[in-house]
DRENKOL-747241 format. One record per residue (C-alpha): chain; residue number from 0; y, z negated, x negated. Coordinates in pm, whole numbers, plus 32768, in hexadecimal, padded with zeros to 4 digits. Layout:
N
<chain=A	resi=NUM	y=Y	z=Z	x=X>;
...
***
This chain:
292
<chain=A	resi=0	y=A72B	z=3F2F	x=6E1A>;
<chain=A	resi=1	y=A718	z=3E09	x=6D4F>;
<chain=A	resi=2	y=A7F2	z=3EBA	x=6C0D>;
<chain=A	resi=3	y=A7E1	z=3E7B	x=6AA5>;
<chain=A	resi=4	y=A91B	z=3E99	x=6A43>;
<chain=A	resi=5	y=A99F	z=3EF2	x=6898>;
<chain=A	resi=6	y=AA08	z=3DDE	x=67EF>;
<chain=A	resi=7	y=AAA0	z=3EB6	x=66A0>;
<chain=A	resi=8	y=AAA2	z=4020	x=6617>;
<chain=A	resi=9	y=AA89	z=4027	x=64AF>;
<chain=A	resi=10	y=AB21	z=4152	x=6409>;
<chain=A	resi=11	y=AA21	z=41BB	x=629E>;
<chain=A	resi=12	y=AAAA	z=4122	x=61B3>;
<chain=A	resi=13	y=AACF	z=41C6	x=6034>;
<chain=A	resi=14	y=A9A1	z=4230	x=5FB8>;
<chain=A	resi=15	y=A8D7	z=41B0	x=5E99>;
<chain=A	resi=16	y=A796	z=4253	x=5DD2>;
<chain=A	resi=17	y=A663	z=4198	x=5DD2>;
<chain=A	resi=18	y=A5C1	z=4225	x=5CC9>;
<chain=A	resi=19	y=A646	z=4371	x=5C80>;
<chain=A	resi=20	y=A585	z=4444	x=5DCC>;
<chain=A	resi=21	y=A60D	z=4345	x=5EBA>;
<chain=A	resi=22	y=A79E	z=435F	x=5F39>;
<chain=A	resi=23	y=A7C6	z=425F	x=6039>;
<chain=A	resi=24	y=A8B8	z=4192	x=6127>;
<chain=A	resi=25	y=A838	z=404E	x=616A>;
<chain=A	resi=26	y=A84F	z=3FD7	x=62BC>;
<chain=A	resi=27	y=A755	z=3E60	x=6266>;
<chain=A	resi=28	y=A7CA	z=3D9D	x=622D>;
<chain=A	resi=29	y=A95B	z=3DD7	x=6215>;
<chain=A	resi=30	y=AA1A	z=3CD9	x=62A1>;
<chain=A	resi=31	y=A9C4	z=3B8D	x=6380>;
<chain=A	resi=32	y=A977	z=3C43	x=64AD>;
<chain=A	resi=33	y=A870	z=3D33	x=63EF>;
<chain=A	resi=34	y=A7E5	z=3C44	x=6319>;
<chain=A	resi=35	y=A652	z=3BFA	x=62FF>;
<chain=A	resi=36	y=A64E	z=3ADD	x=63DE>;
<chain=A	resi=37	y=A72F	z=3B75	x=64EC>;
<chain=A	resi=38	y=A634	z=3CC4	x=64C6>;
<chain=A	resi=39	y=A4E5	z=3C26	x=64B2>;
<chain=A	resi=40	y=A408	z=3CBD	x=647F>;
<chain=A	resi=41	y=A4CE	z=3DE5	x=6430>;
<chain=A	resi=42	y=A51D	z=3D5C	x=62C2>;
<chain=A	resi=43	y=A5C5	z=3E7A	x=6205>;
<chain=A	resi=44	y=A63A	z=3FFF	x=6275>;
<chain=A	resi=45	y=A6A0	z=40DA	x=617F>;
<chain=A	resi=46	y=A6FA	z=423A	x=6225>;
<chain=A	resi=47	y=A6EE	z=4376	x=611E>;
<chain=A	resi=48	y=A7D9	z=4461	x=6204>;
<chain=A	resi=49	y=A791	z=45ED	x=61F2>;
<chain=A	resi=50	y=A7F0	z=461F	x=6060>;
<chain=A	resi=51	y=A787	z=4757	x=5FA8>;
<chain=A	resi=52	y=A6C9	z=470B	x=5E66>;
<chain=A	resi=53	y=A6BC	z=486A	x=5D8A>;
<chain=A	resi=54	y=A57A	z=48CF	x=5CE3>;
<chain=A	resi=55	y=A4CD	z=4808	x=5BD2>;
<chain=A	resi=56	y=A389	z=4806	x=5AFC>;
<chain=A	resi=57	y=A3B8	z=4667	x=5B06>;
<chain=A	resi=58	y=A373	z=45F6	x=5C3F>;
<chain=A	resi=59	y=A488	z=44E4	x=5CAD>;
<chain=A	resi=60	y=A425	z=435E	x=5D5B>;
<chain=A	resi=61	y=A3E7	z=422A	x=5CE9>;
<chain=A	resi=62	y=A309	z=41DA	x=5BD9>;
<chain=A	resi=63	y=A1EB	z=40D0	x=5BE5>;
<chain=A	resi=64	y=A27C	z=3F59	x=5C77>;
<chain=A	resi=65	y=A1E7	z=3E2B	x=5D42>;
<chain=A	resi=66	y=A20A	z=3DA6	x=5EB2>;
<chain=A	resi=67	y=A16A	z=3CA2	x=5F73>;
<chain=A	resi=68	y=A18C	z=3BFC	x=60A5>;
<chain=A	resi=69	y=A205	z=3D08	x=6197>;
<chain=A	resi=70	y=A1C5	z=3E8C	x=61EC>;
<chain=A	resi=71	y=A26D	z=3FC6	x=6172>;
<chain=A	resi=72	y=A291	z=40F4	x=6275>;
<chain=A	resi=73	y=A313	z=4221	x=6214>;
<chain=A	resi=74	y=A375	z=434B	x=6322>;
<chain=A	resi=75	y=A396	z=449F	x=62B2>;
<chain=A	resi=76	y=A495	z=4559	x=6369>;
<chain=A	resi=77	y=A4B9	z=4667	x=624C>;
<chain=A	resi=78	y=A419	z=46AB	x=60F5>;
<chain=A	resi=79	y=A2B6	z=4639	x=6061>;
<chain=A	resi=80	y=A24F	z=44DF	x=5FFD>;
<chain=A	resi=81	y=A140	z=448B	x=5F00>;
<chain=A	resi=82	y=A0AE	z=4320	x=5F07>;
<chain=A	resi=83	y=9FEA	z=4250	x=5E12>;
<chain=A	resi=84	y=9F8E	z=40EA	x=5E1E>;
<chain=A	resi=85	y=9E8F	z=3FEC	x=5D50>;
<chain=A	resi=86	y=9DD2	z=3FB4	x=5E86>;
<chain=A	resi=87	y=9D1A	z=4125	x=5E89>;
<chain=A	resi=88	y=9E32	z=41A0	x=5FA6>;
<chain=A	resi=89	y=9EF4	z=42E5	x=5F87>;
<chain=A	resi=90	y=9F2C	z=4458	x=5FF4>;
<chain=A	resi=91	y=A05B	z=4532	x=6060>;
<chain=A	resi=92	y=A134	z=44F5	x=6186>;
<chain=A	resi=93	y=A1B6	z=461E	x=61EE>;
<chain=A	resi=94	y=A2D0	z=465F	x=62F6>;
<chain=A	resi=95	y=A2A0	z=4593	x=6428>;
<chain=A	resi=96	y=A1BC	z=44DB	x=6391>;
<chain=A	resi=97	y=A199	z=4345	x=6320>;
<chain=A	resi=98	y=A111	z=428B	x=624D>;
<chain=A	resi=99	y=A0DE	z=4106	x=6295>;
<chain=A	resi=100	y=A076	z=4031	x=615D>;
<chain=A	resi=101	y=9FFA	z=3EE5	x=6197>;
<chain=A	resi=102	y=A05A	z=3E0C	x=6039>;
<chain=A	resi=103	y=A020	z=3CDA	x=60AB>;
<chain=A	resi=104	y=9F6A	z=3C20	x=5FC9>;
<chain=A	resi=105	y=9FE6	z=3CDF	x=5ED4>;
<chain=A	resi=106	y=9FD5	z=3E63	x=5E23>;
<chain=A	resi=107	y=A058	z=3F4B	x=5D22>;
<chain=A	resi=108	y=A0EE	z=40A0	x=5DC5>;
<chain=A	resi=109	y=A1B1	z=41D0	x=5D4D>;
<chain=A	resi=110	y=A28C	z=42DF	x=5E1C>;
<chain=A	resi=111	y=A2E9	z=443B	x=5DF3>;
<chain=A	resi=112	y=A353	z=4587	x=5E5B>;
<chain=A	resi=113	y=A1E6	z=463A	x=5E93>;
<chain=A	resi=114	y=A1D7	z=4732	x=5D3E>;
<chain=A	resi=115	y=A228	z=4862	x=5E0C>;
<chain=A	resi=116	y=A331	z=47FB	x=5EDA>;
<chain=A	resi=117	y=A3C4	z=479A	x=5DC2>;
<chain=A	resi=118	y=A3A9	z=48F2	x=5CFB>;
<chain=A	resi=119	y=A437	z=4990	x=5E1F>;
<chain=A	resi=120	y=A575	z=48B0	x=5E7D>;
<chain=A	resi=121	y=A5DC	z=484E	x=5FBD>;
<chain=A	resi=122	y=A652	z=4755	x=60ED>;
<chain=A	resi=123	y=A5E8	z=4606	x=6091>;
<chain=A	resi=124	y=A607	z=4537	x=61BC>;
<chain=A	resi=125	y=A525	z=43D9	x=61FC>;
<chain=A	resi=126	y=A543	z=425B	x=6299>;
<chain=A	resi=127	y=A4AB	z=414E	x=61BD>;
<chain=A	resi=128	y=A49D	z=4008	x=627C>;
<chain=A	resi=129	y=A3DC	z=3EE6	x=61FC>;
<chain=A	resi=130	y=A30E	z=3DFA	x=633F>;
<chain=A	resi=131	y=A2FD	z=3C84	x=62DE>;
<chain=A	resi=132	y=A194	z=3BCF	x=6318>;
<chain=A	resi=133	y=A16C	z=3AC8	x=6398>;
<chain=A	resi=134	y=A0E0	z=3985	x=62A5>;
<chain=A	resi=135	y=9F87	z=39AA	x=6335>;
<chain=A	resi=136	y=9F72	z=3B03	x=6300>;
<chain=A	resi=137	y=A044	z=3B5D	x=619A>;
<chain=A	resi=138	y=9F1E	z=3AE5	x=6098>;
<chain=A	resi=139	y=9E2B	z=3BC9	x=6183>;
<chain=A	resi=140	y=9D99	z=3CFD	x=60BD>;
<chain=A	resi=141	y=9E74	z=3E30	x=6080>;
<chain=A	resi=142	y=9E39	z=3F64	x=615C>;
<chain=A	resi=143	y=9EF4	z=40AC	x=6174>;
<chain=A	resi=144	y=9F10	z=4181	x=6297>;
<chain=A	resi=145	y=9F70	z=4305	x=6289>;
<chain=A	resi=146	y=9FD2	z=43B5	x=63D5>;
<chain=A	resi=147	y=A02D	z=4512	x=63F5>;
<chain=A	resi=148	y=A0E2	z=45C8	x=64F3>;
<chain=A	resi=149	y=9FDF	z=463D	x=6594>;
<chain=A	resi=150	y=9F24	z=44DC	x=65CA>;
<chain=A	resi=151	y=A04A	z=4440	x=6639>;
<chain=A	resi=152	y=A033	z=4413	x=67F3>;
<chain=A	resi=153	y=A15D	z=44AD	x=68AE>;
<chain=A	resi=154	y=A1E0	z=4477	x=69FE>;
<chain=A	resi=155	y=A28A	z=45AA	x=6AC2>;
<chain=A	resi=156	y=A3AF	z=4539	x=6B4E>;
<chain=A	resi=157	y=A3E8	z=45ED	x=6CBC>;
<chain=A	resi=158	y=A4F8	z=4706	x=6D1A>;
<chain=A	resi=159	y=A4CE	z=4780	x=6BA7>;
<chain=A	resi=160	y=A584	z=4668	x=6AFF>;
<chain=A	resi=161	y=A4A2	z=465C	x=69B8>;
<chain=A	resi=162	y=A388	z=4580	x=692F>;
<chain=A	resi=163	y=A383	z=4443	x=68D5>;
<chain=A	resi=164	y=A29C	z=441B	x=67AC>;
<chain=A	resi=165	y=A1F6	z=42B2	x=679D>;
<chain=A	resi=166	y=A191	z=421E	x=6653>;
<chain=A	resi=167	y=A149	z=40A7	x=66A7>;
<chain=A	resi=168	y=A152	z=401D	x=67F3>;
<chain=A	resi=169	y=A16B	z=40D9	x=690F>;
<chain=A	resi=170	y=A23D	z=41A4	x=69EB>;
<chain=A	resi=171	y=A1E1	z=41F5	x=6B49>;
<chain=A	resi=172	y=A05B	z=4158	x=6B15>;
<chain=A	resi=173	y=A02D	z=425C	x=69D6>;
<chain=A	resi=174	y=9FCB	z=417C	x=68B8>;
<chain=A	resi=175	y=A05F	z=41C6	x=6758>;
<chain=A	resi=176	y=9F67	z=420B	x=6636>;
<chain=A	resi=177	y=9FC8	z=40F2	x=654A>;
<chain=A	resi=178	y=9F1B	z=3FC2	x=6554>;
<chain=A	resi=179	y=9FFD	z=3E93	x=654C>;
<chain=A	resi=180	y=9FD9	z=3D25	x=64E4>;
<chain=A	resi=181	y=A12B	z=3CD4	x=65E9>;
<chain=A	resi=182	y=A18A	z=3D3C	x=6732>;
<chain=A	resi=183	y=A264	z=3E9F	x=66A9>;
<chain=A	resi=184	y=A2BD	z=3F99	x=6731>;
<chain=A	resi=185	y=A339	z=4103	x=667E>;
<chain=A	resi=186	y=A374	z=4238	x=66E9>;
<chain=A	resi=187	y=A456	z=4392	x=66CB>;
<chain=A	resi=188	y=A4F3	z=43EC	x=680B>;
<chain=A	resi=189	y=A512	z=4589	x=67D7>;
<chain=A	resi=190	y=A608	z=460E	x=68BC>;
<chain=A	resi=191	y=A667	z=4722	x=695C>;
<chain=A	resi=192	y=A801	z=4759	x=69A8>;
<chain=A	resi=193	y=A849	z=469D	x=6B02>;
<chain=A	resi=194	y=A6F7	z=4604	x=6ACB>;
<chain=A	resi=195	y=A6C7	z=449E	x=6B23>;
<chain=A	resi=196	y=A5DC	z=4376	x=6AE9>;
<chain=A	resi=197	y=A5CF	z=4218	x=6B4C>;
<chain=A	resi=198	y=A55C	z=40FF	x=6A94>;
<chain=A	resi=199	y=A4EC	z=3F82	x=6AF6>;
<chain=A	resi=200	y=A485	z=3E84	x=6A4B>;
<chain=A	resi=201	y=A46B	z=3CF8	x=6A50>;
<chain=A	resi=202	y=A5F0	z=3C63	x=6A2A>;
<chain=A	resi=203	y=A535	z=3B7B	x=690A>;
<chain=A	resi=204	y=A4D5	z=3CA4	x=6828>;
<chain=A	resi=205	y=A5F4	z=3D1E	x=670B>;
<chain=A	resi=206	y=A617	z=3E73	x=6777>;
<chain=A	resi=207	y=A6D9	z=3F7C	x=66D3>;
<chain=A	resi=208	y=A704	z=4105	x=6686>;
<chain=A	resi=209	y=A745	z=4201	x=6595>;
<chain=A	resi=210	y=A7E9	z=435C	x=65D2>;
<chain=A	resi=211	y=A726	z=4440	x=6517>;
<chain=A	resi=212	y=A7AC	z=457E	x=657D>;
<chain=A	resi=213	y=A8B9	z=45EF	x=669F>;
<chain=A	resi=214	y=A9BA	z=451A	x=6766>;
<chain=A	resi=215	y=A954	z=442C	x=6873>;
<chain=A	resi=216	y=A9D6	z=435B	x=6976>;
<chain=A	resi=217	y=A95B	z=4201	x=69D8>;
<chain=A	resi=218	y=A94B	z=416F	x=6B38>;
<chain=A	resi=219	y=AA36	z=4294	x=6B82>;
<chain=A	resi=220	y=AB51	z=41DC	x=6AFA>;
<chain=A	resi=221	y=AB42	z=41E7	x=696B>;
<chain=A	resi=222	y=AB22	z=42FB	x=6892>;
<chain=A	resi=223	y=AA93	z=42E9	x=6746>;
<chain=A	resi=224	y=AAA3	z=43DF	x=6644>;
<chain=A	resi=225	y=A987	z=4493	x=654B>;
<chain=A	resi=226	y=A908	z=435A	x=6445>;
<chain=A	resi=227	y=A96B	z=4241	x=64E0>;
<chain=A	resi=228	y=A8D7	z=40FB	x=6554>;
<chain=A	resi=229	y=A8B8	z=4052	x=66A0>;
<chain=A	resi=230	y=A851	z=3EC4	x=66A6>;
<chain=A	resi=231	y=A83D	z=3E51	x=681A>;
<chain=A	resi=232	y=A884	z=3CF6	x=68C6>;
<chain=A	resi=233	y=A77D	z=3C0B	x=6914>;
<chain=A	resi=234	y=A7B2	z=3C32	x=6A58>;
<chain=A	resi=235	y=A726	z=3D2F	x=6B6D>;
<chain=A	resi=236	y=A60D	z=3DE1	x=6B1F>;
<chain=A	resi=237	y=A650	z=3F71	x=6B8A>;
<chain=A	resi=238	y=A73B	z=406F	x=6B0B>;
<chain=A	resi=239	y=A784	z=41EF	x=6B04>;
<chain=A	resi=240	y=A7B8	z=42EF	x=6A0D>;
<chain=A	resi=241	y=A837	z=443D	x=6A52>;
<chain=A	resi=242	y=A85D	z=4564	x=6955>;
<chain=A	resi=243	y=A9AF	z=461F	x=693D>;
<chain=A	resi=244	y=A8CE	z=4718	x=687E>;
<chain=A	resi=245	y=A783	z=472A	x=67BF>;
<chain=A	resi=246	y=A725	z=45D7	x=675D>;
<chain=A	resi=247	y=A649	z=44DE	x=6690>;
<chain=A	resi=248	y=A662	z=4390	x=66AF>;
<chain=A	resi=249	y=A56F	z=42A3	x=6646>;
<chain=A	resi=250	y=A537	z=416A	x=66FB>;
<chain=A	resi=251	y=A4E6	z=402E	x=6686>;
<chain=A	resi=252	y=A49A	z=3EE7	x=6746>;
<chain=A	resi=253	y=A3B9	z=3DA2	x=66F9>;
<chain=A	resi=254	y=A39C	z=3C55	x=671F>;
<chain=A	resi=255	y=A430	z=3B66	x=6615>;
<chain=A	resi=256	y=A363	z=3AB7	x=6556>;
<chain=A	resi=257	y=A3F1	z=3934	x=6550>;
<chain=A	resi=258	y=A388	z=38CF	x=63FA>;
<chain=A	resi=259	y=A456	z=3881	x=62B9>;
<chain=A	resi=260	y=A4D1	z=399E	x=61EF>;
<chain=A	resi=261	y=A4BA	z=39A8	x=606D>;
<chain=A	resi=262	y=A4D8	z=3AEE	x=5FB2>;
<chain=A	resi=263	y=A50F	z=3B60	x=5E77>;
<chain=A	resi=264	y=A513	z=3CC4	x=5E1C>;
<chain=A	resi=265	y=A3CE	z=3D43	x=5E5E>;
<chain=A	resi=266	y=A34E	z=3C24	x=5EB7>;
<chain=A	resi=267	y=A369	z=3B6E	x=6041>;
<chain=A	resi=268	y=A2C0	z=3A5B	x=608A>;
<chain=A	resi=269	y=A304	z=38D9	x=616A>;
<chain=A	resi=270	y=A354	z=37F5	x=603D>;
<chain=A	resi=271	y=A3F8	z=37DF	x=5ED9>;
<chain=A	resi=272	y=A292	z=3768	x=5E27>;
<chain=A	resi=273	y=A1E1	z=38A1	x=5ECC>;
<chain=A	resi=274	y=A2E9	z=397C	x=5E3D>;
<chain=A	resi=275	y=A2BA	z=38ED	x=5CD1>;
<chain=A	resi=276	y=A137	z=3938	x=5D03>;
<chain=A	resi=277	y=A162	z=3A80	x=5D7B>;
<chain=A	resi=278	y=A244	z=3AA3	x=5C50>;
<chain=A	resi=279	y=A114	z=3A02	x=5B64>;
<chain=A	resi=280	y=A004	z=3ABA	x=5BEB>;
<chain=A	resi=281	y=A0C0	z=3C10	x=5BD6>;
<chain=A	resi=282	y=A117	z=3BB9	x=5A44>;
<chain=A	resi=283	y=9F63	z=3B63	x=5A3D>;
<chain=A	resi=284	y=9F21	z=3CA2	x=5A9F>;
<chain=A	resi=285	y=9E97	z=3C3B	x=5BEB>;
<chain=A	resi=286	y=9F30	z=3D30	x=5CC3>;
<chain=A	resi=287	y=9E3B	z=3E4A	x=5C0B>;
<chain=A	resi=288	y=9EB9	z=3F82	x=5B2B>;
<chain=A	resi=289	y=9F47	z=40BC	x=5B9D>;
<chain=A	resi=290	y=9FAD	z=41CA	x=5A7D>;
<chain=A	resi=291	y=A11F	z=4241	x=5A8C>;
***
């Protein structure tokens, strides 16, 4: 077997609100071996671990801001999302669910707790990551994609090791729901104790995991513990992961997208002068009105 081999294990690091519905550890970028260009096209993950909100009449998120130039995908281990952007997308992703927004050339969008999840309380737990476009493709037309559990494709893994459920790419020839612009793929590996999966793919691709729940062990050598991350070695292409008990882990891999790298809060894009127009055109109102 031609292994992939870990390259780090990042611990979470303190957590940080975004907003005030939105308790997160960031994972990218942090540090010059998680940084956007080392990632590409994985650009930013921010990782709300299992955290109990109580009950509320005000539902908690982010109120309305900008983005261009890249994608937002949001996966919804626990708790209710609502979504609303300038371009006409929206709904509620529930648990197991995602939502994949396509910014691009540029839209307005809110987040919160769905109303009532949030009048009930409860476990809170979501991945945020942010996928980079490439120049050809960020001044494209926004699009937004929402994916519940039940449309998502799953593989059975044999001798009752769990599911594996695909998102992007594919596992196994089954095809993941989201439509990418890049070669990407995402999925949660759900397993069962003992259970084991393997993974491959090409040595050029920036490959990396998340444990989302449970205790696993990689290449049945290194353990790594509930919420923490896994970034890989260019090298080798396949690699195991066994669970020590029940497990989620999600799985990202994709190939990097070689193009200059200029961001600015919201904002990603190839070049300093296309980050002062995406700057202009969101101050002329061009990116459309969403109410808060």
């Amino acid at each position: 077997m031609n292994t992939k081999n870990i390259e780090l294990v990042a611990a979470p690091r303190a957590p940080h609100f975004v907003g005030d519905g939105f308790r997160v550890h960031n994972f990218i970028p942090s540090g010059f071996r998680l940084d956007m260009e080392r990632m590409s096209p994985f650009i930013m993950l921010d990782y709300n671990s299992k955290f109990y909100f109580p009950p509320t009449d005000t539902p908690r998120g982010v109120g309305v801001h900008p983005h261009r130039g890249f994608e937002t995908v949001t996966l919804a281990y626990k708790g209710k999302v609502a979504h609303h952007d300038s371009s006409g997308g929206g709904g509620v992703i529930e648990e197991g669910g995602v939502q994949w927004m396509t910014a691009a050339s540029g839209v307005l969008h809110k987040e919160y707790h769905e109303k009532e999840f949030s009048k009930a309380g409860g476990d809170f737990q979501m991945v945020q990551l942010w996928v980079n476009l490439p120049a050809k493709d960020k001044m494209s037309k926004p699009k937004y994609q929402a994916i519940s559990a039940d449309k998502l494709n799953t593989y059975t893994l044999p001798n009752n090791a769990g599911i594996i459920e695909v998102v992007a790419g594919s596992y196994e020839n089954i095809s993941g729901t989201a439509e990418t612009f890049t070669p990407v793929h995402m999925m949660n590996a759900r397993l069962n104790t003992n259970g084991t999966a393997t993974f491959s793919f090409p040595e050029t691709y920036n490959t990396c995991l998340l444990v989302i729940e449970g205790n696993i062990t990689v290449n049945e050598s290194e353990t790594v513990p509930t919420d923490h991350f896994v970034l890989f070695e260019n090298k080798g292409e396949t690699f195991t992961v066994q669970a020590s008990e029940d497990a989620v882990v999600l799985v990202l891999s994709g190939e990097p997208i070689n193009e200059p790298i200029a961001a600015q809060g919201p904002f990603v894009m190839n070049t300093r002068e296309e980050l002062i127009q995406a700057i202009n055109d969101f101050n002329m109102g061009k990116f459309g009105y969403l109410e808060d």
